[in-house]
Every structure is written in C-alpha cells, then in structure tokens.
Steps between C-alpha positions, in 0.01 A plus 500: 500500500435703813786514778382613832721780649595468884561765774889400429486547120386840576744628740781365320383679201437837639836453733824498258728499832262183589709126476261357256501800289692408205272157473139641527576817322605268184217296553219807566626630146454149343117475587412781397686497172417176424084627632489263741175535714640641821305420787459533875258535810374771688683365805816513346411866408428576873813341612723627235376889547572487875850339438558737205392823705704403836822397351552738153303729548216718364689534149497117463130496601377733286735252209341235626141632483543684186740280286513146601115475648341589189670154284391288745152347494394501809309209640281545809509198767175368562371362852570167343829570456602698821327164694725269312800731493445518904465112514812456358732734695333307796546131358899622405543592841780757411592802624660615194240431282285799448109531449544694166693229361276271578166664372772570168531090454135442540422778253824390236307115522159667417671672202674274390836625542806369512767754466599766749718821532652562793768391706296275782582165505203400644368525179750232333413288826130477430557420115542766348759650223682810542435691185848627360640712229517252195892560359 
C-alpha cells in the first residue's frame, strides 16, 4: 500500500512541540515499519522546505532534507497535473484551499491512493483516509 505524505504530516513529525505531534509521529513510525510505500510530490517538497526553514529552523531543514526526504518517493507533477490541480482550486472557489493540495489530489487519483498522512482535512473532504498508527 502506498500512503502519500502531506506538507502537515511532515511538520508535525519533525515538530514534537507541534499539536498533531503525538498522532503523526505514531503514524510516520507505522509506515515505515510496516514498509509502507511512502510517497509525495515535488510541490509538497517545495512547500514543506520553505515552511520547515522559516519556522524551525536550519537544524530542522537539514532533518528534513537528510532524514525524512530520503523515505519518501518523490513524485514529480506533470503539466497534466498542475492544469487540473489549477482547475480545481478555481472550480472550489476557496480561499483556503491551496494549489499544492490540489495538484496532491489529482496526483493521489492517478496513483491510486487512498490513504494520507497528515493532519489536513481537506484531504478527508475530498475522499480520502487519514492513515493512522494501527493499535
């Protein structure tokens, strides 16, 4: 099974003072226990770093770039996708609703995927599962 891994899943996960810590943390060490194919986009990469490297720090970059990066397959977004990804933030007409996730959903429904880490619920909105630690 492959869960796709969302700016939110990664912040939590590198930020132990973050709220959603002691959820994704559990879940993070599931996956990749369990081999679970972790995967992601390029965009979230892009957005992640700069979010990463303005609010914790060059420490927590070079984490992020050196320990979390490298168990993630990284998928890049094709012109397809960024078209339909922009589409859709248009046709949702929301200002909370970011590009990124948008390009993510088109990319999960190329995949195939249906499970998700991270704490987003726009996520759960558009059908997908949040992928949790299984107890």
């Amino acid at each position: 099974m492959s869960v796709f891994v969302d700016t939110s899943g990664i912040l939590s996960v590198l930020d132990a003072d973050d709220a959603g810590h002691g959820a994704t943390f559990p879940s993070w060490r599931t996956a990749i226990e369990e081999g679970e194919g972790l995967v992601s986009t390029n965009y979230v990469t892009v957005e992640t770093a700069a979010l990463v490297q303005r609010r914790l720090g060059m420490e927590a970059m070079r984490t992020f770039v050196d320990e979390i990066l490298p168990m993630i397959d990284t998928v890049w977004v094709t012109e397809a996708d960024h078209h339909a990804g922009l589409s859709a933030l248009l046709a949702a007409g929301r200002r909370r609703l970011s590009l990124v996730d948008c390009v993510s959903f088109v990319v999960m429904r190329r995949l195939g995927i249906r499970d998700y880490l991270g704490l987003d619920t726009h996520f759960a909105e558009q059908g997908f599962r949040q992928y949790t630690a299984r107890v």
